[in-house]
N, CA and C atoms as a LAMMPS dump frame, in Angstrom:
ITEM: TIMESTEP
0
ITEM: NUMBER OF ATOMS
564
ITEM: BOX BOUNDS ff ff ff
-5.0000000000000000e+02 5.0000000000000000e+02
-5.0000000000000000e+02 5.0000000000000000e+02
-5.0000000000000000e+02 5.0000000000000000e+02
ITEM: ATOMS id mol type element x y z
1 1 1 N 166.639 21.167 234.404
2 1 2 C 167.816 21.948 234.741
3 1 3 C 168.087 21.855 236.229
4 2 1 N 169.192 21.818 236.601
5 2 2 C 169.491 21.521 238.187
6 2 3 C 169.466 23.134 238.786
7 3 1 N 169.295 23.699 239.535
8 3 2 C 169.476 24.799 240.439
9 3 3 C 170.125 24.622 241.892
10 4 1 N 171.141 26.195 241.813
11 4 2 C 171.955 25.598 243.267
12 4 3 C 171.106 25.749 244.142
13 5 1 N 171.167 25.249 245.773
14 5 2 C 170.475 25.581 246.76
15 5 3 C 171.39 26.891 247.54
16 6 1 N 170.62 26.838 248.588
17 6 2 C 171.704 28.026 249.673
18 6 3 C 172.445 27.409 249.846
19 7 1 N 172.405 26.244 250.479
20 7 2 C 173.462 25.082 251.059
21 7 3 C 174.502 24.676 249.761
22 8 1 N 173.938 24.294 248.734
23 8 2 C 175.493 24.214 247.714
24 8 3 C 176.495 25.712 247.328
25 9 1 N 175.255 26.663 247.433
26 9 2 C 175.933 27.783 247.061
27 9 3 C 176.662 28.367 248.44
28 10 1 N 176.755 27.974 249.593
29 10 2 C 177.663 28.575 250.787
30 10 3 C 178.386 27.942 250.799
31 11 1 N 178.421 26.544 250.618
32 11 2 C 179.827 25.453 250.561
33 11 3 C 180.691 25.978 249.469
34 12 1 N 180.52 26.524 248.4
35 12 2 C 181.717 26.688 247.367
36 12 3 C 182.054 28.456 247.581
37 13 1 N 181.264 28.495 249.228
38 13 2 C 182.529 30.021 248.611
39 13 3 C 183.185 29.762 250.339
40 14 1 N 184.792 30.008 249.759
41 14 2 C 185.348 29.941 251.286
42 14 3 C 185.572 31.228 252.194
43 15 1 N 185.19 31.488 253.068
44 15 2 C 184.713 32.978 253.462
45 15 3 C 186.157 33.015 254.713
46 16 1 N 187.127 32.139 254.804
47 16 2 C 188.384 32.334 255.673
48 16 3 C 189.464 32.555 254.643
49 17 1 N 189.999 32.685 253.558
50 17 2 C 190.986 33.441 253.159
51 17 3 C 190.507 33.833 251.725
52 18 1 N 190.06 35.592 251.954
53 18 2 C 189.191 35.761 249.932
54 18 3 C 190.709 35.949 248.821
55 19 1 N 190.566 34.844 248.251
56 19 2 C 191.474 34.596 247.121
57 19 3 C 191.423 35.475 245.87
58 20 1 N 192.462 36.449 245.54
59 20 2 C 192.176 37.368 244.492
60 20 3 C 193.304 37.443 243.497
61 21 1 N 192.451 36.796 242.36
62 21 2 C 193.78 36.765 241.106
63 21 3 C 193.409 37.117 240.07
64 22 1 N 193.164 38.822 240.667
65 22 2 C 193.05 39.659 239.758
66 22 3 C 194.241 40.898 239.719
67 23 1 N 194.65 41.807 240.957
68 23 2 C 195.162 42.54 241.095
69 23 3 C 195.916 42.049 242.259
70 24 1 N 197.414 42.51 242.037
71 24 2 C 198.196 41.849 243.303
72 24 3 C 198.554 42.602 244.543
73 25 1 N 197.702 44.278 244.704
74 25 2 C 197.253 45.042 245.558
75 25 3 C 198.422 45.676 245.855
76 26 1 N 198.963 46.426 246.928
77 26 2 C 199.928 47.436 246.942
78 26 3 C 200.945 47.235 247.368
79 27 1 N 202.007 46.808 247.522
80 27 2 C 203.64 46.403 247.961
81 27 3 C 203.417 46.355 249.766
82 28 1 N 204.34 45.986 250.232
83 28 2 C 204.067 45.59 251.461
84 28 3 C 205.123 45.124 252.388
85 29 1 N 206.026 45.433 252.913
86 29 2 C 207.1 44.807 253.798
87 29 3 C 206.975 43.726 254.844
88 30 1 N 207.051 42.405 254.706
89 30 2 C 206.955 41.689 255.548
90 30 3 C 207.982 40.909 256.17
91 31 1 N 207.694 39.831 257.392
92 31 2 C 208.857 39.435 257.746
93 31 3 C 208.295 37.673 257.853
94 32 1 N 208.831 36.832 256.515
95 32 2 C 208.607 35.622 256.147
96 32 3 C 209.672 34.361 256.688
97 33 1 N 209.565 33.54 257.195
98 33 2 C 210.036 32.68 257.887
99 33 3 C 210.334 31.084 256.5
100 34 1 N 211.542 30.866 256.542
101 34 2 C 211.504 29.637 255.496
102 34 3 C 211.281 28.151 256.201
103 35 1 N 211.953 28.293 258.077
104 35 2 C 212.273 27.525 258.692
105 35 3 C 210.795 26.867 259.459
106 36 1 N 210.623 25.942 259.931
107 36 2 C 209.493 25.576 260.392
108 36 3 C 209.7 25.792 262.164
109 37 1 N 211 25.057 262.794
110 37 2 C 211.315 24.897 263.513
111 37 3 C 211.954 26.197 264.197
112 38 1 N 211.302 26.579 265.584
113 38 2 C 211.548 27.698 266.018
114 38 3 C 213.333 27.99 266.708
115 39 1 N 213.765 26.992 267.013
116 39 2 C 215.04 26.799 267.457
117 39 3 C 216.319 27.461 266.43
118 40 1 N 215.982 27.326 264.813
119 40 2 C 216.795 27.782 263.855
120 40 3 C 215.628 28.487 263.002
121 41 1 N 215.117 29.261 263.371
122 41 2 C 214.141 29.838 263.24
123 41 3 C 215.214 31.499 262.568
124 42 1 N 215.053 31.945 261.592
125 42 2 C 215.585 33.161 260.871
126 42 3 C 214.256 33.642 259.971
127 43 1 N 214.05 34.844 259.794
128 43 2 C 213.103 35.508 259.521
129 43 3 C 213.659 36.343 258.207
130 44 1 N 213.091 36.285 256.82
131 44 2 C 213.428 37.276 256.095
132 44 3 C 212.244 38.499 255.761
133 45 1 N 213.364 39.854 255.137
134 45 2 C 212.55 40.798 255.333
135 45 3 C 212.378 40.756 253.926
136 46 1 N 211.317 41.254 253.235
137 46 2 C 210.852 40.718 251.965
138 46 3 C 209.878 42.313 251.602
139 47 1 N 209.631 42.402 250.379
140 47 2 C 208.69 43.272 250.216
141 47 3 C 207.951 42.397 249.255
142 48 1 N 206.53 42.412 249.643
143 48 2 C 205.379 41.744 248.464
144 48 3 C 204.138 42.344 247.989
145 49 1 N 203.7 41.676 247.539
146 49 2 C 202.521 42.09 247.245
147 49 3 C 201.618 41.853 248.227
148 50 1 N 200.627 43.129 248.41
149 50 2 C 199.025 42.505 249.864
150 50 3 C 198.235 41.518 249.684
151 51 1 N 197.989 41.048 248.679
152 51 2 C 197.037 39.948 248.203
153 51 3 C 198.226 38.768 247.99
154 52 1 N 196.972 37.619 248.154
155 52 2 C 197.526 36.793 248.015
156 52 3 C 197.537 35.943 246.431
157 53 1 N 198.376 34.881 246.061
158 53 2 C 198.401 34.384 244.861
159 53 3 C 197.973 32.91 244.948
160 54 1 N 198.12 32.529 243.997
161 54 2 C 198.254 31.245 243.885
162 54 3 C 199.284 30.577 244.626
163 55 1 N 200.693 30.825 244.284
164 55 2 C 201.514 30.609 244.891
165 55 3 C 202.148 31.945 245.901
166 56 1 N 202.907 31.414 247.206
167 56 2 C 203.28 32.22 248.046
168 56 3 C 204.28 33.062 247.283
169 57 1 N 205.565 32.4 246.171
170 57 2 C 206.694 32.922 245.842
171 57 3 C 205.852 33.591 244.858
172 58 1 N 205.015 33.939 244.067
173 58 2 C 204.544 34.692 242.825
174 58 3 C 204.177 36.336 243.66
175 59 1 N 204.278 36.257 245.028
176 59 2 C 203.902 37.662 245.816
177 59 3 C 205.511 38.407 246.103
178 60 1 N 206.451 37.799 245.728
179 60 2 C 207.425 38.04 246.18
180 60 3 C 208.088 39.228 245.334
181 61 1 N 208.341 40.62 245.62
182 61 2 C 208.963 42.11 245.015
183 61 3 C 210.241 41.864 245.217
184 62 1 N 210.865 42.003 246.186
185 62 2 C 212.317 42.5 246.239
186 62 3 C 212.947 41.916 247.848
187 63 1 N 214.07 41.165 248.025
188 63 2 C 214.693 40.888 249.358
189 63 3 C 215.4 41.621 249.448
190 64 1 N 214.613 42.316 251.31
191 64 2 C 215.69 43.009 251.481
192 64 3 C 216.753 42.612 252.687
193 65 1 N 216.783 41.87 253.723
194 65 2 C 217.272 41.407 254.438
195 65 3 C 217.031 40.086 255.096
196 66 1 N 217.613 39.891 255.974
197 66 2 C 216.997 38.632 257.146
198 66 3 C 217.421 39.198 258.358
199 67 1 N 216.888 38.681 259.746
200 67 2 C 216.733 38.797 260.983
201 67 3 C 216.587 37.901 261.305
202 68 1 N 217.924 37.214 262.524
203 68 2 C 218.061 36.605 263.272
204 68 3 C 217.366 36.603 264.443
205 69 1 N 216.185 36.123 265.387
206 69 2 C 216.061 36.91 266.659
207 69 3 C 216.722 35.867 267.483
208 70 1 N 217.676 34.795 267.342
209 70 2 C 217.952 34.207 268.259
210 70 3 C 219.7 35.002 268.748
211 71 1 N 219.893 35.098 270.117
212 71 2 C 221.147 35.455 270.194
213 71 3 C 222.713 35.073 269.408
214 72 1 N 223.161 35.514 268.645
215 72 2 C 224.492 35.508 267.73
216 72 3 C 225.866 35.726 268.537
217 73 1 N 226.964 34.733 268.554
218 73 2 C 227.657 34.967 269.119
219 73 3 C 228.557 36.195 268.471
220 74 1 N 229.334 37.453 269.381
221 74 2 C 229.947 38.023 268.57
222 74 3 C 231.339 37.395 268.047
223 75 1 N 231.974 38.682 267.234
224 75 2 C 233.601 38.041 266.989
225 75 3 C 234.198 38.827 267.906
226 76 1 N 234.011 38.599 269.264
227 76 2 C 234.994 39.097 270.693
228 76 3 C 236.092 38.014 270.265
229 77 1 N 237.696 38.692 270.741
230 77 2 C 237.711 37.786 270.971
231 77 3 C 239.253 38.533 272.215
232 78 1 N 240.239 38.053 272.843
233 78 2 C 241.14 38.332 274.125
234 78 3 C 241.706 39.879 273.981
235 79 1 N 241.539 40.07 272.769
236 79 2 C 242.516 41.599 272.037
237 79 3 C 241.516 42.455 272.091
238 80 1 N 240.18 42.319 272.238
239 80 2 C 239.273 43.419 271.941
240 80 3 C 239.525 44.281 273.17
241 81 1 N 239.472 45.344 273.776
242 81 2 C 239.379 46.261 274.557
243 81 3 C 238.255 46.428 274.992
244 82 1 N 237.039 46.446 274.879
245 82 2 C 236.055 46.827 275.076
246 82 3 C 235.005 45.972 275.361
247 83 1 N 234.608 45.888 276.567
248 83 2 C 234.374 44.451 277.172
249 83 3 C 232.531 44.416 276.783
250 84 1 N 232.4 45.469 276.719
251 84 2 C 230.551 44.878 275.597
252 84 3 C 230.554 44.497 274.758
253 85 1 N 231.214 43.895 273.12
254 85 2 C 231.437 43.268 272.538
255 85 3 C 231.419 41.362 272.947
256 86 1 N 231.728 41.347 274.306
257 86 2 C 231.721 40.055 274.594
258 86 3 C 230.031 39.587 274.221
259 87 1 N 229.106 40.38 274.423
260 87 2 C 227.693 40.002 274.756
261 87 3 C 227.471 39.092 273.568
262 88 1 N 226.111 38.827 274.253
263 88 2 C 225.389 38.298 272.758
264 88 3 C 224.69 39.399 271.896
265 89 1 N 224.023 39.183 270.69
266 89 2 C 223.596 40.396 270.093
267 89 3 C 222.229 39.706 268.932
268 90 1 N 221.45 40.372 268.722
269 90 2 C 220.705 39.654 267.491
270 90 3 C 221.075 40.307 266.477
271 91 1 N 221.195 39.537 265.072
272 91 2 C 221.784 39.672 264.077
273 91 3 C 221.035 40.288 263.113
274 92 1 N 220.852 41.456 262.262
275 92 2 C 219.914 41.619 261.243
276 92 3 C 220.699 42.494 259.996
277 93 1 N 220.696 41.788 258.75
278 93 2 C 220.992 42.595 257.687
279 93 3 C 219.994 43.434 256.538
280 94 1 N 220.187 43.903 256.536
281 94 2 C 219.135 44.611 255.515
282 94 3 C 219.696 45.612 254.557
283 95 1 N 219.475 45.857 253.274
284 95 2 C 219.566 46.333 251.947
285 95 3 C 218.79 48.136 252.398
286 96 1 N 219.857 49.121 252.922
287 96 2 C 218.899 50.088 253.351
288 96 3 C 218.747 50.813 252.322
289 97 1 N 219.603 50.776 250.952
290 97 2 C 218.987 51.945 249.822
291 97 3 C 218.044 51.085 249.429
292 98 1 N 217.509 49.728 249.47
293 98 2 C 216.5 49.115 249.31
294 98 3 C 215.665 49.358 249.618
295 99 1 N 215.592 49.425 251.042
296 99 2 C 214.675 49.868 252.207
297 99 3 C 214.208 51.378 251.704
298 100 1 N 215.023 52.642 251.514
299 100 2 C 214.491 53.974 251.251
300 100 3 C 213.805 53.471 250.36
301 101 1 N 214.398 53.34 249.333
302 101 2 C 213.167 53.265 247.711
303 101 3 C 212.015 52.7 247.883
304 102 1 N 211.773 51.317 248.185
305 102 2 C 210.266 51.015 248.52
306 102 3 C 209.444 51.516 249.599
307 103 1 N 210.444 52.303 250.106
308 103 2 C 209.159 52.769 251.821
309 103 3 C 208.991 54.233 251.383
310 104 1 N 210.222 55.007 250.788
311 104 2 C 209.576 56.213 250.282
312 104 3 C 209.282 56.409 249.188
313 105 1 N 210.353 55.58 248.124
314 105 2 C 209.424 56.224 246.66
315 105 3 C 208.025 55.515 246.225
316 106 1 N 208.059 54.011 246.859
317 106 2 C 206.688 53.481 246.248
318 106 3 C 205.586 53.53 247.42
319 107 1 N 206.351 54.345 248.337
320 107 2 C 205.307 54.06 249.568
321 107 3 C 204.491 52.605 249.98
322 108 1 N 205.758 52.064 250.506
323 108 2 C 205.457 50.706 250.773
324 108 3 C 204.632 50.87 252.03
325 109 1 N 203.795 49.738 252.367
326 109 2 C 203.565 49.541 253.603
327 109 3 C 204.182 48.912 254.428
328 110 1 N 204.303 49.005 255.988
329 110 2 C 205.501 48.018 257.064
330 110 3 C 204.383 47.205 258.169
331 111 1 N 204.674 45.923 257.73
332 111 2 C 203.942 45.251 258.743
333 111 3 C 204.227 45.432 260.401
334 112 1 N 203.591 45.338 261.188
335 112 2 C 204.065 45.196 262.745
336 112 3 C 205.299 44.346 262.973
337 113 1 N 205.507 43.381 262.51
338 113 2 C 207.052 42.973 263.105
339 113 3 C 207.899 43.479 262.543
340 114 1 N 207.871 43.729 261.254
341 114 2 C 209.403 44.395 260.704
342 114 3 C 209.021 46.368 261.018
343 115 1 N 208.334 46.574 261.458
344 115 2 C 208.2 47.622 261.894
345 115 3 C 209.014 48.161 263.536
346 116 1 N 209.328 46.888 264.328
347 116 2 C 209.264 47.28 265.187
348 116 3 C 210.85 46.557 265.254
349 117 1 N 211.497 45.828 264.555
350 117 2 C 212.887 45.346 263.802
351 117 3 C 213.675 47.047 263.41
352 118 1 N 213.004 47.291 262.503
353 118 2 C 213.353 48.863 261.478
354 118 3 C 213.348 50.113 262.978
355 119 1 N 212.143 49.739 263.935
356 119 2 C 212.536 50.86 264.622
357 119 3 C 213.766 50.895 265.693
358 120 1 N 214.258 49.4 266.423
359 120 2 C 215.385 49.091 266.978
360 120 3 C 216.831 49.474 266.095
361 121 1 N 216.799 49.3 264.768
362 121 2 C 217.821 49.72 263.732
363 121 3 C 218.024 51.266 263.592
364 122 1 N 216.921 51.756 264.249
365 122 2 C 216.925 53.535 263.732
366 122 3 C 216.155 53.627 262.421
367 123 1 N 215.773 53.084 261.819
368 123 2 C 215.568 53.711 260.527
369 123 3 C 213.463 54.402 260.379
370 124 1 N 212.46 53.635 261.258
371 124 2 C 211.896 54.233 261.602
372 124 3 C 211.706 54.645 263.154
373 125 1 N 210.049 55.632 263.587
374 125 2 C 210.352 56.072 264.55
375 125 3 C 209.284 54.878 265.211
376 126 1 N 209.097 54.99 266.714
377 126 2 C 208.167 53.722 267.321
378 126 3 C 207.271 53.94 266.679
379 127 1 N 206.216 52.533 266.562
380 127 2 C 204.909 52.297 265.878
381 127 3 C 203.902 53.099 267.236
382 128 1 N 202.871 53.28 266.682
383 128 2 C 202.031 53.91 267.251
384 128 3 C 201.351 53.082 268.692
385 129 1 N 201.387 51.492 267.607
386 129 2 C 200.894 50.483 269.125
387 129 3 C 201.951 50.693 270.609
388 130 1 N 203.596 50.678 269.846
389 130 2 C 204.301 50.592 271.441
390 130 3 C 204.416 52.085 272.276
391 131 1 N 203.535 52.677 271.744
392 131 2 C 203.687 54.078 272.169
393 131 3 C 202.995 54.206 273.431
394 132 1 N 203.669 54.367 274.554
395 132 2 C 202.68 54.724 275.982
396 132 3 C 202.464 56.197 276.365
397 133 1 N 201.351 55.976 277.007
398 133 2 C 200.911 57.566 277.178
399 133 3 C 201.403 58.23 277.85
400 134 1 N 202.616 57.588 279.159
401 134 2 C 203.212 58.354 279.974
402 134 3 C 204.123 59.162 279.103
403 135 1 N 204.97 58.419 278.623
404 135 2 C 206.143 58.449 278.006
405 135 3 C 205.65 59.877 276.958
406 136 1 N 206.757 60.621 276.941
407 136 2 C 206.085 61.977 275.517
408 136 3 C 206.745 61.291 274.234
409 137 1 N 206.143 61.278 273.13
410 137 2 C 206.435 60.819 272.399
411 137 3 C 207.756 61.726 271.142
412 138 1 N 208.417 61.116 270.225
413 138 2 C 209.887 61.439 270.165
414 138 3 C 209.511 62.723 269.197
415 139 1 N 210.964 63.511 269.169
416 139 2 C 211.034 64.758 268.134
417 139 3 C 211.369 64.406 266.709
418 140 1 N 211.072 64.332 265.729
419 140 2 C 211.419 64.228 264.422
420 140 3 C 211.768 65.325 263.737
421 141 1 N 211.812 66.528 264.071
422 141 2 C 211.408 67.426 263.149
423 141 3 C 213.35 67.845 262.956
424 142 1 N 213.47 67.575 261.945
425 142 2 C 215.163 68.243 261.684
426 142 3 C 215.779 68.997 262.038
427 143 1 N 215.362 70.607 261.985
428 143 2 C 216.205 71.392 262.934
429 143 3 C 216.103 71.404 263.764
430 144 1 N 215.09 70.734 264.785
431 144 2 C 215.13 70.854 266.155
432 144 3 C 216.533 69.816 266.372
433 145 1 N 216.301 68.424 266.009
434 145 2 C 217.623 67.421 265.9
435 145 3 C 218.669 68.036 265.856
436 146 1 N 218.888 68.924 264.961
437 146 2 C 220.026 69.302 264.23
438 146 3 C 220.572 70.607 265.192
439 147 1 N 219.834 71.074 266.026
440 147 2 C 220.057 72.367 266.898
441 147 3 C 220.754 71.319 268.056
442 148 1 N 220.008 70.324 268.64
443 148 2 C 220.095 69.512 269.424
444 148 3 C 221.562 68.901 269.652
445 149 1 N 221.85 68.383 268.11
446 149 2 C 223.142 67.707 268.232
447 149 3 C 224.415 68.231 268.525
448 150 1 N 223.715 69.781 267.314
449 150 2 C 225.373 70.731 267.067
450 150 3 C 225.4 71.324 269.178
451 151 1 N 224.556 71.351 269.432
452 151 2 C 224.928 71.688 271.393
453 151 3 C 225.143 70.596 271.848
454 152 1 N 224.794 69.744 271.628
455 152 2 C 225.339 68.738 272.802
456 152 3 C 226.231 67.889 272.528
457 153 1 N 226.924 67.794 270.96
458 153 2 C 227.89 67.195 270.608
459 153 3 C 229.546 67.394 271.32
460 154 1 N 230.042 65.941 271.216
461 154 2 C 231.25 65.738 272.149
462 154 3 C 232.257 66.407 270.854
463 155 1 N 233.518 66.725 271.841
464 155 2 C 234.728 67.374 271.142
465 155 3 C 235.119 66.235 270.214
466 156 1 N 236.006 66.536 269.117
467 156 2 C 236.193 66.039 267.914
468 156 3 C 237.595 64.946 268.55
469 157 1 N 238.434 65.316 269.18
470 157 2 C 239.504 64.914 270.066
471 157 3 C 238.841 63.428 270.507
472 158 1 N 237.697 63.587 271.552
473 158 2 C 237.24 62.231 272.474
474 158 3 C 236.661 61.478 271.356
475 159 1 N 235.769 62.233 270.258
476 159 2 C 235.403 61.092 269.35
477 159 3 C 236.374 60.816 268.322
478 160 1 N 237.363 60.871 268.296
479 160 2 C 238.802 60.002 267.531
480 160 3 C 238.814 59.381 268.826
481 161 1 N 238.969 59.658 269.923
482 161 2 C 239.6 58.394 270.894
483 161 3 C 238.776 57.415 271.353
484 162 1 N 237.245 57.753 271.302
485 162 2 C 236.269 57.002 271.183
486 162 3 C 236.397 55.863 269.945
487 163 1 N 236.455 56.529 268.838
488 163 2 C 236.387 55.892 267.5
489 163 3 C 237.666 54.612 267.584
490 164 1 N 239.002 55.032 268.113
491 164 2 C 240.021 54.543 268.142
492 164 3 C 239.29 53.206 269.317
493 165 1 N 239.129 53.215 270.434
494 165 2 C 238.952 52.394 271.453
495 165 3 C 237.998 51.081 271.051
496 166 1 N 236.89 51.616 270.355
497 166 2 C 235.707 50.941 270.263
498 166 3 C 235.96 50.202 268.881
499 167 1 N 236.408 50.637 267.649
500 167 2 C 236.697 50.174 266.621
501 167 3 C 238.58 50.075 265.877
502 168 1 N 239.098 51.124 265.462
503 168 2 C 240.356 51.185 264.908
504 168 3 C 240.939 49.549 265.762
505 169 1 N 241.153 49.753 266.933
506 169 2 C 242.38 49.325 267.781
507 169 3 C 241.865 48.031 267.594
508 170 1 N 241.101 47.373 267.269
509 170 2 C 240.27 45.626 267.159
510 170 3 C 240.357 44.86 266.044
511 171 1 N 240.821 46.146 265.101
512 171 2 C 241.213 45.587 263.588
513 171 3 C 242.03 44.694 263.441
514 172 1 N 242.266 43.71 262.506
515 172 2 C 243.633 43.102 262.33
516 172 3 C 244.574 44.424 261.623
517 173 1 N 245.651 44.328 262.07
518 173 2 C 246.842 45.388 261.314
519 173 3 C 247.967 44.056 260.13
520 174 1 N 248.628 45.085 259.478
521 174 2 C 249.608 44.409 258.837
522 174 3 C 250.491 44.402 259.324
523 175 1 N 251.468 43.532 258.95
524 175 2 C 253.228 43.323 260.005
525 175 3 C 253.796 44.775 259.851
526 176 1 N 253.218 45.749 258.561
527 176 2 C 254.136 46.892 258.691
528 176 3 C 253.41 47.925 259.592
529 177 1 N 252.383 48.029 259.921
530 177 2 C 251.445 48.733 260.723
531 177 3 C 251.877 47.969 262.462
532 178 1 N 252.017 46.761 262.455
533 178 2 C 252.024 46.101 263.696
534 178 3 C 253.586 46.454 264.097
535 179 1 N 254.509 46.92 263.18
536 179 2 C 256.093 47.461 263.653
537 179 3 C 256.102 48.978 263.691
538 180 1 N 255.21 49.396 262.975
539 180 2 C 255.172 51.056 263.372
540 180 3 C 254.847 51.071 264.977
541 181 1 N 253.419 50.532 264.842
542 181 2 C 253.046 50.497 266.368
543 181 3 C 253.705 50.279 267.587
544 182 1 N 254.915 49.286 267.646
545 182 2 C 256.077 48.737 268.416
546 182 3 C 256.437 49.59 268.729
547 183 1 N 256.581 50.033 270.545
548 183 2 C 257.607 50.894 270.961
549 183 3 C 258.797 50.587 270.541
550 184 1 N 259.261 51.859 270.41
551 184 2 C 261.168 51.598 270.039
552 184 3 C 262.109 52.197 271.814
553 185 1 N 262.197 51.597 271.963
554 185 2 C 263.57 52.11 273.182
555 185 3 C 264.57 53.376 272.69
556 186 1 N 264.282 54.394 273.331
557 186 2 C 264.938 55.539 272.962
558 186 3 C 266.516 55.388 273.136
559 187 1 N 266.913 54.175 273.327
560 187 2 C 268.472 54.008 272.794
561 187 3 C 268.964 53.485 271.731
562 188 1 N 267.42 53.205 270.989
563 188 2 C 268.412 52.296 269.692
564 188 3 C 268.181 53.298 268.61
């Protein structure tokens, strides 16, 4: 009868990635790259499974967005009013009733990059790593927010003229909207 040695038996186990295809472990938000090349380089946001498979696509739950991090030109264009729009901007879409359901009802987990994507968007608060000790760290708690806003909120007046400046007025209009708008000469 042959018997393994130590030496045959350490060669057949690979101790740099433990392969498990048994259970596909707990959901997981990540941010997966299709592109090789960093230049057109786009990042999607994905929810999977923690373990790995056989195949990469057999880990795959639910897409919820992609993220651009390279600068996107906007749609500025001579009519806009509002001269920050000219900038560049990075681009990111994401599925946010997507986003609630797997982060709160299945209690997904959020990897470090799309963690720190989600916290530039608003939707979470900073990760614990970018947190500095000078800095006090932020308020979450609702009515404090909510005490916060209803005092320091602007009159209803500036935010229509806000709203109007920054968005309404950039729209395309229709020819019958674009002749309302037309001064008329108070002689005709």
């Amino acid at each position: 009868m042959l018997s393994l040695t130590r030496a045959h038996r350490a060669r057949g186990i690979n101790k740099k990635t433990p392969r498990l295809w048994g259970a596909p472990g707990a959901p997981i938000i990540r941010m997966i790259s299709p592109v090789v090349q960093w230049r057109y380089r786009n990042f999607d946001i994905v929810v999977e499974h923690t373990h790995r498979r056989r195949s990469p696509d057999s880990r795959l739950l639910h897409y919820l967005g992609k993220h651009c991090p390279h600068p996107q030109k906007s749609l500025w264009s001579a009519d806009t009013p509002v001269p920050q729009d000219r900038h560049l901007f990075q681009l990111t879409t994401l599925d946010i009733d997507a986003f609630k359901y797997w982060f709160g009802v299945k209690r997904c987990q959020v990897h470090g990059t799309p963690w720190i994507v989600l916290h530039r968007a608003g939707l979470l608060p900073p990760s614990l790593y970018s947190n500095s000790k000078l800095m006090p760290r932020p308020v979450f708690h609702k009515e404090q927010l909510m005490r916060y806003y209803l005092a320091n909120r602007r009159p209803a007046g500036e935010e229509e003229k806000r709203d109007y400046t920054d968005y309404i007025s950039a729209m395309t209009k229709t020819p019958k909207q674009e002749a309302a708008d037309r001064p008329v000469a108070p002689w005709l």
